[in-house]
N, C-alpha and C positions, 0 to 999 in steps of 0.2 A: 903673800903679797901678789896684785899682781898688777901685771903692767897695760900699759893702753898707749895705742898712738893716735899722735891730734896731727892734725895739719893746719899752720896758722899762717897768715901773709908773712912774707920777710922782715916786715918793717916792726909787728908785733914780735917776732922773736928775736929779734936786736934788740928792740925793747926791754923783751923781759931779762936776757941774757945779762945787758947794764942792769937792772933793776937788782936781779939776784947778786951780781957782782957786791951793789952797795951794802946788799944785807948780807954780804958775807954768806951768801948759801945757794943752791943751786936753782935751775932752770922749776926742775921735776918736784923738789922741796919748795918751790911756789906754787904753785900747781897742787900738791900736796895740801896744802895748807888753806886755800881757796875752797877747794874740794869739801873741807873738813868744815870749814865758815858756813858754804852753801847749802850743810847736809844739818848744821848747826841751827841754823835761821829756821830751816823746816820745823825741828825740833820745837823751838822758841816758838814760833808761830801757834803750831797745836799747840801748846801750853795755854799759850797768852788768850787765845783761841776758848778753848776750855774755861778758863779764870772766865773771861767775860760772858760766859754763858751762866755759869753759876751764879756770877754778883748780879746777872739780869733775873734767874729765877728768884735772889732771894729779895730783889726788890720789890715786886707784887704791882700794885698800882699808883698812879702818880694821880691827886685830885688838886685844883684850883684851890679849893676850899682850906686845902694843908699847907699853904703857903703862906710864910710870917709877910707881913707888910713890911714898908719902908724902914718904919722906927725899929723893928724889931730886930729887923737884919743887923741896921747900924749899931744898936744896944748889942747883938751879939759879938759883932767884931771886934768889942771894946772890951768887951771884960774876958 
C-alpha cells in the first residue's frame, strides 16, 4: 500500500471530515474510493470506447436509398 499527501483548503477538509463522519468511514477511505471510481471510468471509457468502434466497423455504409418511408416505419412499430 501506499501512501500519498494532498494538501486541500480547510474548508474542503471540514467538508470531507463531515461527509466521511455521515458514512461512517474515514477521510483516507473517501479518497480511497474516489480514486478507485476515477481509475474505474478510465477503465469504462476504453471499453465503451472499443464497443463503438467495432459496432461502427460492422456497420459499413448508410445509403438514402435503404431507407423505409413514412408507412413503413409506422407498419413497423405496430406490429
Amino acid at each position: 500500500m501506499k501512501n500519498i499527501t494532498v494538501s486541500v483548503p480547510d474548508h474542503v477538509y471540514r467538508n470531507a471530515r463531515v461527509a466521511a463522519a455521515q458514512h461512517d468511514t474515514s477521510v483516507s477511505a473517501l479518497v480511497v474510493a474516489y480514486l478507485e471510481r476515477l481509475s474505474g471510468w478510465k477503465e469504462e471509457f476504453t471499453r465503451l470506447e472499443a464497443l463503438q468502434h467495432e459496432v461502427q466497423a460492422e456497420i459499413g455504409q448508410f445509403r438514402a436509398a435503404d431507407r423505409l418511408d413514412r408507412d413503413e416505419v409506422h407498419d413497423r412499430a405496430v406490429h
